[in-house]
N, C-alpha and C positions, 0 to 999 in steps of 0.2 A: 426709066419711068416718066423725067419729065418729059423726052423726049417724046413721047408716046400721046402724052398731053398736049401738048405743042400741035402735033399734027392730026389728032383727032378731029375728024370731021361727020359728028352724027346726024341723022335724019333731022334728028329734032330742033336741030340749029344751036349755034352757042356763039355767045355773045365774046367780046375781047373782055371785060367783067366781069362773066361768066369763068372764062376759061384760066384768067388772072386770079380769082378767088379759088379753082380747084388746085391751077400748079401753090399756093399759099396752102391751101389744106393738105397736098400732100406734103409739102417741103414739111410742115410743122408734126406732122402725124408721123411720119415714116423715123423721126429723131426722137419720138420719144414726150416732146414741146405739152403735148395735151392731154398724156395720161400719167400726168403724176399722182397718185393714188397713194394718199396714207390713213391704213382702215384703224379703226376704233381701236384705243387700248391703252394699255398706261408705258408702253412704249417711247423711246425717244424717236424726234426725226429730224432725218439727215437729209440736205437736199444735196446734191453734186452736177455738176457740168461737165463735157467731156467734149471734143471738136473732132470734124471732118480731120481726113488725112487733106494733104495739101504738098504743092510741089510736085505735082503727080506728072507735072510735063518733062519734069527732070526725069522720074524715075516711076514709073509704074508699082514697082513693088513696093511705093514707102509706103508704113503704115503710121498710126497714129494711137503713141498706147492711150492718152485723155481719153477717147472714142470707145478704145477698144475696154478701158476701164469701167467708164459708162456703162456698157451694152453687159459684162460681166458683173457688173455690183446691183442694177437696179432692180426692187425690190427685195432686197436678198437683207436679212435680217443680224445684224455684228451684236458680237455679246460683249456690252462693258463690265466695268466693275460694280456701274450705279443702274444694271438692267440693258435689258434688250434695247434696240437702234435700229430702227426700219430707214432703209438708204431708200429712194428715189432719184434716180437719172434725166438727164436731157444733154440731147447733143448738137450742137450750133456749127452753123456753114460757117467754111472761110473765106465770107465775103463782106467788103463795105458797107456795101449796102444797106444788107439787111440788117446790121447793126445800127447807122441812121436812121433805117425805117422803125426803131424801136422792139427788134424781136427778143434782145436779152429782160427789157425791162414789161412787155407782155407775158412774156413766161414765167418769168418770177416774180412780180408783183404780187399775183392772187396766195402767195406762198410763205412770204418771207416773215409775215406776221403770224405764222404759223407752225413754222419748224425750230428745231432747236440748236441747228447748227448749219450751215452751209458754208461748201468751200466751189469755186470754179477751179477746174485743172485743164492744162495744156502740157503740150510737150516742148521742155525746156532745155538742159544743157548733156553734155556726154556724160554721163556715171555721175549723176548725183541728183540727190531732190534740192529743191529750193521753195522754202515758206516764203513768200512774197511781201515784206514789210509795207513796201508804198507802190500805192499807183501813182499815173500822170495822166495829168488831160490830154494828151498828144498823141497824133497819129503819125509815124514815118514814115510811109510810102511805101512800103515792102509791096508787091504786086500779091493780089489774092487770085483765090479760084478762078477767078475770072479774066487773071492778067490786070485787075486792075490797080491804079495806084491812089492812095490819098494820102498828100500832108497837110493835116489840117490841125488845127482844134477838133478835139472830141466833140462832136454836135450832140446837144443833150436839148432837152427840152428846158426853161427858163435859164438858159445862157446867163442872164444875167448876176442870177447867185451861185454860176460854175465855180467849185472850188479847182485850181492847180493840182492839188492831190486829194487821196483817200488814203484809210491806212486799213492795213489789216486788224481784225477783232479776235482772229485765231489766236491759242493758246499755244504760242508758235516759241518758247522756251520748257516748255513740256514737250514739245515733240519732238525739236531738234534733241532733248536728252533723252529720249527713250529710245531703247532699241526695236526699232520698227522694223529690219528687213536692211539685205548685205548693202544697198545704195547707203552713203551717207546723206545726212538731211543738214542743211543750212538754211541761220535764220540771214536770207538776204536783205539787206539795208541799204545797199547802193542803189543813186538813182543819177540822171542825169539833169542838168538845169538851167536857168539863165537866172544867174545872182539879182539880185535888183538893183538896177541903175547900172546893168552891164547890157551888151549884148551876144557876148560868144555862151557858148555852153561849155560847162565844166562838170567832171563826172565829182559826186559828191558821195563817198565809200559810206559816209554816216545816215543818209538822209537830207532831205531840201532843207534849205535855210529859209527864212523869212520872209517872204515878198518876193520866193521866185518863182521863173515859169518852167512849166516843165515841160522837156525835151524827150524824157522817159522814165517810166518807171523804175521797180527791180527786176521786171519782167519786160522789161525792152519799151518799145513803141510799137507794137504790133496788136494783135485781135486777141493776144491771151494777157495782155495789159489792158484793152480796151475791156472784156469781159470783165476783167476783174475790179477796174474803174468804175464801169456803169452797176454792176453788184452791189458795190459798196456805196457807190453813190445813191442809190435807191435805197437801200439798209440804213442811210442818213438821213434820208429825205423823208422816210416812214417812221422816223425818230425812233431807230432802234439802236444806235451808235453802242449805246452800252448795257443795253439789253441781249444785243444777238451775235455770237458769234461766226464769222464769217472773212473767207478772204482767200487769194490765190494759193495753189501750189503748182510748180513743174516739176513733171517727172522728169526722167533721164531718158535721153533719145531710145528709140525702141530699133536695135543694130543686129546685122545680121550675123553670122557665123562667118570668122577671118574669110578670106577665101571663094565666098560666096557672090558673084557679082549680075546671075542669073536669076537664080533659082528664087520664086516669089515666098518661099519659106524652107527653115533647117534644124536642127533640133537647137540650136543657141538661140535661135530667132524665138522660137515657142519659148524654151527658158527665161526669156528676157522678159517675155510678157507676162508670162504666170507669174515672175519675180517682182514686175510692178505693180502688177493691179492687186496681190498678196500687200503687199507695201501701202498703199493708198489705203488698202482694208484696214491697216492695223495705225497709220496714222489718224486716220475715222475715230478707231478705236480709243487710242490716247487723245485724242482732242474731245471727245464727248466726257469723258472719265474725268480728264483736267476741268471743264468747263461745268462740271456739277460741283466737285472739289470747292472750286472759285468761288460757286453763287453758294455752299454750304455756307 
């Protein structure tokens, strides 16, 4: 479809602004970005994030269950303990860029003072979920959709008050002890760091110490670290720290059936995904339940 934008050349003329604002409108429409919709009612609301598949030059068949979570949970209505929970979706590229150009914190800003819980999800390690304790301002260079690379600092708007980390606000020892689904769930605490007054990085199993910079989150140094940074960072920055909860999870790689080194789907490969985004549903579930508990 971008392509199709790219190359259109109407009668009517269109400008490089022109044509730069439509591929924008559709990058942001076709994911979901502008029709978050949550109608009237005494309902809870859930926001969630889900990503592009990515890697795709390695392997055409990867898919990406975050994404494929998204496109199955939004609007679709989970029953707690303390009432109904109307989920809304959005699904983010995987690219640098457009995270510089501020697209996490456009789409969620008009929201966050609005819903009663949001988590971002990406796809994280083999056979297990992981609740996300800490982010990091750093980016490591992994090549995105684009091939491209960045190590930088997280580029945020007023740099100057950039915190090194964010923490998660999820209810993320409730979940890890409920039975949500056959993955196990861990509360990940590791991150990596530069101690203060050092300069190597050291992986720290507990969390950052005091005065250092970070190298990575619990969720690496990539774009489902970055996600989950700028979320939260925004969530602080709109002085919701302890009003709202909110914060990453990864699922478990989405893997095909032994054997399988063709074929773009098998019945383990379906299994796997109805298995996680059932899992994400019921972790929804217990984090909404817990997180009323809490404010009782």
């Amino acid at each position: 479809m971008t392509k199709e934008v790219r190359g259109w050349e109407p009668e009517f003329g269109l400008s490089d602004a022109q044509r730069t604002s439509l591929l924008d409108q559709l990058e942001r429409t076709s994911r979901g970005q502008t029709d978050i919709r949550y109608p009237r009612g005494p309902h809870k609301r859930v926001l969630v994030t889900g990503f592009d598949p990515f890697t795709l030059d390695r392997d055409i068949r990867i898919s990406n269950p975050s994404g494929a979570t998204a496109l199955a949970l939004d609007g679709t209505v989970i029953e707690t303990a303390d009432g109904p929970a109307r989920v809304e979706t959005a699904v983010f590229p995987v690219r640098w860029r457009d995270f510089a150009d501020g697209t996490v914190e456009r789409t969620l800003r008009p929201y966050l003072k609005k819903v009663d819980l949001f988590t971002t999800v990406s796809q994280g390690r083999v056979g297990r979920f992981d609740v996300e304790r800490t982010n990091g301002a750093w980016r490591g260079g992994f090549g995105d959709n684009e091939n491209v690379s960045r190590t930088e600092t997280i580029p945020v708007t007023d740099p100057a008050s950039q915190p090194q980390w964010t923490t998660t606000t999820l209810p993320y020892k409730a979940i890890v002890a409920a039975a949500t689904g056959r993955f196990p769930v861990y509360d990940n605490t590791s991150v990596t760091e530069i101690p203060a007054g050092a300069t190597d990085p050291v992986v720290r199993p507990d969390g950052p110490t005091a005065g250092s910079t970070a190298r990575a989150g619990g969720g690496g140094d990539y774009l489902s670290n970055e996600i989950a940074y700028r979320a939260t960072l925004l969530r602080d920055r709109l002085g919701l720290h302890d009003r709202l909860p909110g914060g990453h999870v990864h699922t478990p790689v989405l893997q095909f059936g032994a054997g399988n080194t063709t074929e773009v789907t098998d019945p383990q490969f379906v299994a796997n995904r109805l298995d996680i985004i059932a899992q994400v549903r019921a972790i929804l579930t217990v984090a909404v339940s817990a997180t009323e508990r809490t404010r009782g």
